[in-house]
PAFI-645142 format. One record per residue: residue number from 0; x, y, z of N, C-alpha, C, O in turn; chain; residue in one letter. Coordinates in steps of 0.02 Angstrom, whole numbers, plus 50000, padded with zeros to 5 digits. Atoms other than C-alpha are relative to their C-alpha. Layout:
BEGIN
+-----+-------+-------+-------+-------+-------+-------+-------+-------+-------+-------+-------+-------+--------+--------+
! num !   nc1 !   nc2 !   nc3 !  cac1 !  cac2 !  cac3 !   cc1 !   cc2 !   cc3 !   oc1 !   oc2 !   oc3 ! chaine ! residu !
+-----+-------+-------+-------+-------+-------+-------+-------+-------+-------+-------+-------+-------+--------+--------+
! NUM !     X !     Y !     Z !     X !     Y !     Z !     X !     Y !     Z !     X !     Y !     Z !      A !      A !
...
+-----+-------+-------+-------+-------+-------+-------+-------+-------+-------+-------+-------+-------+--------+--------+
END
This chain:
BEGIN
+-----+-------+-------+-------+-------+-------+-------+-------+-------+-------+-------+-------+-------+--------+--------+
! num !   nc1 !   nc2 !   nc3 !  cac1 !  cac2 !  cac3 !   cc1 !   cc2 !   cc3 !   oc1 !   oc2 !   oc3 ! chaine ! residu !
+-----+-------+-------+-------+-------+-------+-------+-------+-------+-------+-------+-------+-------+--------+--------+
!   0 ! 50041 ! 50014 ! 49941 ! 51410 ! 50069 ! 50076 ! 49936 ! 49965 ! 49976 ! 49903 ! 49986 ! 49928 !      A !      X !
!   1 ! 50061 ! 50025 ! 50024 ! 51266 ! 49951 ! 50069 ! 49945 ! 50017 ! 50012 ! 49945 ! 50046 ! 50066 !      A !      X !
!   2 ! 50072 ! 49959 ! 49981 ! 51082 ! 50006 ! 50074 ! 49982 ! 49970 ! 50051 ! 49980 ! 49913 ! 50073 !      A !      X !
!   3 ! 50062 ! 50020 ! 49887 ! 50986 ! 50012 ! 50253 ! 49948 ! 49946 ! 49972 ! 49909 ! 49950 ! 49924 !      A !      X !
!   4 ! 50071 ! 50046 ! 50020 ! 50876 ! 49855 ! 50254 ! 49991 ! 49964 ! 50030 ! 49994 ! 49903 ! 50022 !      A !      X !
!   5 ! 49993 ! 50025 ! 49933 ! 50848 ! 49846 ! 50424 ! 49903 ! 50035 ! 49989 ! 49880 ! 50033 ! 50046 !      A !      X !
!   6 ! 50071 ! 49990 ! 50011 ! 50653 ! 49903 ! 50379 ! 49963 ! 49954 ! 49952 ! 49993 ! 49946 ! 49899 !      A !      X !
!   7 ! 50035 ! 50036 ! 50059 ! 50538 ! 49798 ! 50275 ! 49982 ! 50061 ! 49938 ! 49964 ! 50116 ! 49957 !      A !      X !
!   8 ! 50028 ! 49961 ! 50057 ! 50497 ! 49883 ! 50086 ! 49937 ! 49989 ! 49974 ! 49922 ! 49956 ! 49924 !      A !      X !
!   9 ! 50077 ! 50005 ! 50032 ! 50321 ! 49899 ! 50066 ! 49977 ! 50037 ! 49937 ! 49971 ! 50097 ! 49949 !      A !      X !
!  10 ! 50017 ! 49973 ! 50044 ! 50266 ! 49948 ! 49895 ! 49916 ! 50019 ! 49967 ! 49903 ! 49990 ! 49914 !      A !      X !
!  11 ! 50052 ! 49995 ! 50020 ! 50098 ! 49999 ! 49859 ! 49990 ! 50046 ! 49925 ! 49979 ! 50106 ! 49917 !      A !      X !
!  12 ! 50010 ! 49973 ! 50056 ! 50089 ! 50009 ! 49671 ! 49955 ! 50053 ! 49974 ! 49914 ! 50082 ! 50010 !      A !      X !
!  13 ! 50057 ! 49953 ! 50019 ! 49998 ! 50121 ! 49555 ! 49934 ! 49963 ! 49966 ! 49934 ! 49908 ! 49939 !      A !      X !
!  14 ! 50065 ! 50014 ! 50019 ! 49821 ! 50108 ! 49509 ! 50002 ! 49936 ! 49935 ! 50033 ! 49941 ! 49882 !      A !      X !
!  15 ! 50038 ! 50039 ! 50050 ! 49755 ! 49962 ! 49409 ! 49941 ! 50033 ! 49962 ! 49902 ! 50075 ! 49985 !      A !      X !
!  16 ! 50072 ! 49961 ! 50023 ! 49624 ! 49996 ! 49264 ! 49956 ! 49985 ! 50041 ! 49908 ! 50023 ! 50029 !      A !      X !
!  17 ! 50070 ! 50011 ! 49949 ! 49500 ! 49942 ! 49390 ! 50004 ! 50079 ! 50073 ! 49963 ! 50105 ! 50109 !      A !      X !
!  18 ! 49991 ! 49943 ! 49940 ! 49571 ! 50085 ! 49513 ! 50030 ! 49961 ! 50056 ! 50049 ! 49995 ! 50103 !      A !      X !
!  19 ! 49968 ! 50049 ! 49932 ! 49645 ! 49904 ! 49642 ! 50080 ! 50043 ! 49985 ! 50102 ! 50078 ! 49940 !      A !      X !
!  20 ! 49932 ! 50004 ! 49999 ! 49813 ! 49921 ! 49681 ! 50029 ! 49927 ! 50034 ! 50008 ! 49885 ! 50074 !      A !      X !
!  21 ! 49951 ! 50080 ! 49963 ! 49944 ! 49777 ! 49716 ! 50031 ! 50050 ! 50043 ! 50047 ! 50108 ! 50032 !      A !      X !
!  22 ! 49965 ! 49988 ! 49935 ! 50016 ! 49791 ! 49891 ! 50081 ! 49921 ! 49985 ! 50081 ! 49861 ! 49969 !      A !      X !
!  23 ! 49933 ! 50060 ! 49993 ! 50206 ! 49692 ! 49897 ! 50059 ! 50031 ! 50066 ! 50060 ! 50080 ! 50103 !      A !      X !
!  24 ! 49942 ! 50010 ! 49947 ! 50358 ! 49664 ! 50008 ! 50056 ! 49998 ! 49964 ! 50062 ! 49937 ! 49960 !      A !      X !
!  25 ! 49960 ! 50000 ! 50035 ! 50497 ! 49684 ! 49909 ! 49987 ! 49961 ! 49939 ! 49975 ! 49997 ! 49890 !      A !      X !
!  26 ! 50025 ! 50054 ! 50062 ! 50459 ! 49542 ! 49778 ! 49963 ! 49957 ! 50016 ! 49958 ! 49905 ! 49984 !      A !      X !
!  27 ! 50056 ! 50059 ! 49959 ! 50335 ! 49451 ! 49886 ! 49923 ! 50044 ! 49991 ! 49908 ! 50094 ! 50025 !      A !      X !
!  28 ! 50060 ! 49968 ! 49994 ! 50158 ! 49500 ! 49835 ! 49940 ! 49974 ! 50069 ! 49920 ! 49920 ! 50088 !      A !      X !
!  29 ! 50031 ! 50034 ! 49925 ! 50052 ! 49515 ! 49999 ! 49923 ! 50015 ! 49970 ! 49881 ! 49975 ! 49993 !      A !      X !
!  30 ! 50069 ! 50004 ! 50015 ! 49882 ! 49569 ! 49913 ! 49997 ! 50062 ! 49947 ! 50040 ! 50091 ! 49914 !      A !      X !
!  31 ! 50014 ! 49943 ! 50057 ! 49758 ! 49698 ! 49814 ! 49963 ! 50041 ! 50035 ! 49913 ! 50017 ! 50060 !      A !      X !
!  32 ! 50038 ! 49954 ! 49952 ! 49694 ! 49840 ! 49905 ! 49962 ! 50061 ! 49951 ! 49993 ! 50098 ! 49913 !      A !      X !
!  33 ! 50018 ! 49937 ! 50013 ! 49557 ! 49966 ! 49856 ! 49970 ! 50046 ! 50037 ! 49912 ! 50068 ! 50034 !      A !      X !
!  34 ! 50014 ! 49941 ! 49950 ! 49562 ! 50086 ! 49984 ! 50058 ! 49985 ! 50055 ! 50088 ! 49937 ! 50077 !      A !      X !
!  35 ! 49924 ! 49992 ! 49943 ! 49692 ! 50160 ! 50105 ! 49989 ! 49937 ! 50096 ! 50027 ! 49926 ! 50143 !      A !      X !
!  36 ! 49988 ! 50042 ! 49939 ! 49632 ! 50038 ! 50246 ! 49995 ! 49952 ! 49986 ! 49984 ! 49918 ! 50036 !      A !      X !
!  37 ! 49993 ! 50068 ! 50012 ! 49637 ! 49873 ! 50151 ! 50076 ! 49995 ! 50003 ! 50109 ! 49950 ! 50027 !      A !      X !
!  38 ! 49909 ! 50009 ! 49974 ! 49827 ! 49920 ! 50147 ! 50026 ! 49989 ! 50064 ! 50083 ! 49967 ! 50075 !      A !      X !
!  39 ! 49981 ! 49983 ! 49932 ! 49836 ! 49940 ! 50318 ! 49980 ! 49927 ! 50032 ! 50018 ! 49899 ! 50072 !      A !      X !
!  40 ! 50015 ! 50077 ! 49993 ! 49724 ! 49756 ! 50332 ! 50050 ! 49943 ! 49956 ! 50063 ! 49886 ! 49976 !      A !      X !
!  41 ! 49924 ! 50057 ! 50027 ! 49869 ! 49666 ! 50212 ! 50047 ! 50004 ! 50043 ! 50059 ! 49958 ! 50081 !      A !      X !
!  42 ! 49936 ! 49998 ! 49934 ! 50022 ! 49741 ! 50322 ! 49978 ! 49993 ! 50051 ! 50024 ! 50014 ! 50087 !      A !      X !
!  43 ! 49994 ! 50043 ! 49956 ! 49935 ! 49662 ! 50476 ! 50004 ! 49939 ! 49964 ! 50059 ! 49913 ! 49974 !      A !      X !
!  44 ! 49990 ! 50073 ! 49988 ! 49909 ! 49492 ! 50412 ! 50074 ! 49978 ! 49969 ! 50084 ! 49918 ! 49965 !      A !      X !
!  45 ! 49954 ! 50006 ! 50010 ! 50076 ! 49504 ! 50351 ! 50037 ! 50018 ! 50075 ! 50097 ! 50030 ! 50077 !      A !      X !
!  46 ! 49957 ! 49977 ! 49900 ! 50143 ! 49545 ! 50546 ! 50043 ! 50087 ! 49998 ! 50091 ! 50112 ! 50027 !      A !      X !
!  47 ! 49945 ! 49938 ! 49999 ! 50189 ! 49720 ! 50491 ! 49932 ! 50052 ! 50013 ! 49886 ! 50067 ! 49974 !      A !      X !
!  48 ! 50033 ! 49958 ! 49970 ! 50100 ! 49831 ! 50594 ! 50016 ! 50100 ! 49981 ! 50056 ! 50143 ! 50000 !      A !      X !
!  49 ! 49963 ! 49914 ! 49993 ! 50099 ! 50012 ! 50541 ! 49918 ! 50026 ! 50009 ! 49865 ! 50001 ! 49991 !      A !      X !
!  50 ! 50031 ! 49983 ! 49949 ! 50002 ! 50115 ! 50638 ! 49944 ! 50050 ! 49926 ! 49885 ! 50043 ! 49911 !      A !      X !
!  51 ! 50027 ! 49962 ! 50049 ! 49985 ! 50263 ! 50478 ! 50012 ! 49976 ! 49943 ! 50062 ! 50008 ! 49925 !      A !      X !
!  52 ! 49981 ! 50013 ! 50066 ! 50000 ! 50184 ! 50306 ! 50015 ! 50054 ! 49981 ! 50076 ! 50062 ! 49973 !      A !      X !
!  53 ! 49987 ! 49907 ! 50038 ! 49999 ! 50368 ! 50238 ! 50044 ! 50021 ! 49994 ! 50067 ! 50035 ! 49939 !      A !      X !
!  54 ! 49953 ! 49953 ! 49953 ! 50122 ! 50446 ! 50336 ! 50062 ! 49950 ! 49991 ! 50116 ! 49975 ! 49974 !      A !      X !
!  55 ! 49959 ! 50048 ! 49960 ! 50221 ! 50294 ! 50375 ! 50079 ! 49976 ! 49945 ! 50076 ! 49938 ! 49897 !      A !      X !
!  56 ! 49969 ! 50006 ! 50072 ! 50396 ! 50301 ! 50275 ! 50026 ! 49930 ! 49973 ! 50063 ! 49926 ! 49924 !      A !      X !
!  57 ! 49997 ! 50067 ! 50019 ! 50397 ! 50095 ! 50276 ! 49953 ! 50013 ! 49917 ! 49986 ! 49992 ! 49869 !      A !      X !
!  58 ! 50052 ! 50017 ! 50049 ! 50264 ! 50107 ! 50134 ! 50031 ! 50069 ! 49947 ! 50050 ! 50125 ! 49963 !      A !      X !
!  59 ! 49969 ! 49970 ! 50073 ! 50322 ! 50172 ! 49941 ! 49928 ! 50017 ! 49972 ! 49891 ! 49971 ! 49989 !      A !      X !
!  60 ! 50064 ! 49969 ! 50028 ! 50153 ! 50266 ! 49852 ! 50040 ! 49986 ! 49936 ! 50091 ! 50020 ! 49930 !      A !      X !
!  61 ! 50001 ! 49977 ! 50074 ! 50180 ! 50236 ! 49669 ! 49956 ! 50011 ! 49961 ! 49911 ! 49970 ! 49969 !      A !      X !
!  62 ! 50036 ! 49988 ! 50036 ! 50085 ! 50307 ! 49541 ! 49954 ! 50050 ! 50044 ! 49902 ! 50067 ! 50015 !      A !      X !
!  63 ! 50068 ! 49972 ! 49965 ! 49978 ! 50402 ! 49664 ! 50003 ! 50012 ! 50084 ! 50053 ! 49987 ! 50109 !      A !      X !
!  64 ! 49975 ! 49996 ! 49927 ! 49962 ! 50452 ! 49866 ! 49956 ! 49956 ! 50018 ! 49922 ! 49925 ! 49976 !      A !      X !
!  65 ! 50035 ! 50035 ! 49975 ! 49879 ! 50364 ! 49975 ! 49890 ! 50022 ! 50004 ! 49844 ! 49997 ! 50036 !      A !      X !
!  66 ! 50057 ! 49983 ! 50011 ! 49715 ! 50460 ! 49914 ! 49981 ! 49994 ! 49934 ! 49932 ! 50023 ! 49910 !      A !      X !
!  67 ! 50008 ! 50009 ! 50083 ! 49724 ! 50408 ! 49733 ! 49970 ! 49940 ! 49987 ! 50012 ! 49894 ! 49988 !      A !      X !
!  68 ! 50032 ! 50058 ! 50016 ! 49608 ! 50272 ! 49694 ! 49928 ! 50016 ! 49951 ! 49869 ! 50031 ! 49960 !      A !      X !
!  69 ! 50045 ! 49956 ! 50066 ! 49536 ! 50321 ! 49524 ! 49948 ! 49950 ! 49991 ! 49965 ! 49891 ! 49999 !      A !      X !
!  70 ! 50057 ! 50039 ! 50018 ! 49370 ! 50245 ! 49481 ! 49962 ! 49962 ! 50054 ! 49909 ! 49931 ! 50045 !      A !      X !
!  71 ! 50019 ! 50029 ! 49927 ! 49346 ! 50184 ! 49661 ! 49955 ! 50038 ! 50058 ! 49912 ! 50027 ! 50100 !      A !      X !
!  72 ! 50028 ! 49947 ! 49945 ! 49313 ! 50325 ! 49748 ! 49918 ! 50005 ! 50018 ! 49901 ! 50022 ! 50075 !      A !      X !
!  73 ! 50054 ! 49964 ! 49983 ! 49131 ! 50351 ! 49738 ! 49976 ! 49931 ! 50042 ! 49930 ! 49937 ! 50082 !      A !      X !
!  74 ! 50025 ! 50047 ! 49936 ! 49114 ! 50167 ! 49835 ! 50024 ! 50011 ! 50065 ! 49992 ! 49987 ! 50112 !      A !      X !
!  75 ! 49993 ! 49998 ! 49923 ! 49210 ! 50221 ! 49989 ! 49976 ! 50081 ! 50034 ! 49995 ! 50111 ! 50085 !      A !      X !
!  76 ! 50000 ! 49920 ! 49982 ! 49140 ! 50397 ! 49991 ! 49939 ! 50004 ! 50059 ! 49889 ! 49970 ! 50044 !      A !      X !
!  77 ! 50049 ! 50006 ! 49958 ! 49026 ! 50426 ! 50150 ! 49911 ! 50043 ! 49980 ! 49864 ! 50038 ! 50020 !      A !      X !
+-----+-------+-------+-------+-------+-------+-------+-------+-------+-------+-------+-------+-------+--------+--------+
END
């Protein structure tokens, strides 16, 4: 049986030494996000609307959840 691939595969790699991550589409790189809502600003201008990046099981976390952004953190901290 062939694999479901009736969803787009969003991959949001693991951390770069800088703490960025690459955001892709199966083998199509759509950008570099450091922080959980620049992911969420690539999958619009890519037309892929997801509502929760987090949550949302279109999107693959590697290396890390969607709260892992090592060395980054203390710029998006309020």
């Amino acid at each position: 049986m062939a694999p479901h691939t009736e969803h787009p595969h969003v991959v949001v790699h693991a951390p770069a030494l800088d703490g960025s991550r690459r955001v892709t589409l199966g083998e199509e790189p759509l950008g570099v996000a450091t922080h959980t809502d620049d992911v969420a600003e690539i999958l619009r201008l890519a037309d892929l609307y997801v509502t929760d990046v987090a949550e949302s099981d279109l999107v693959e976390w590697q290396g890390g959840g969607p709260d892992d952004w090592p060395g980054l953190s203390e710029h998006h901290e309020a």
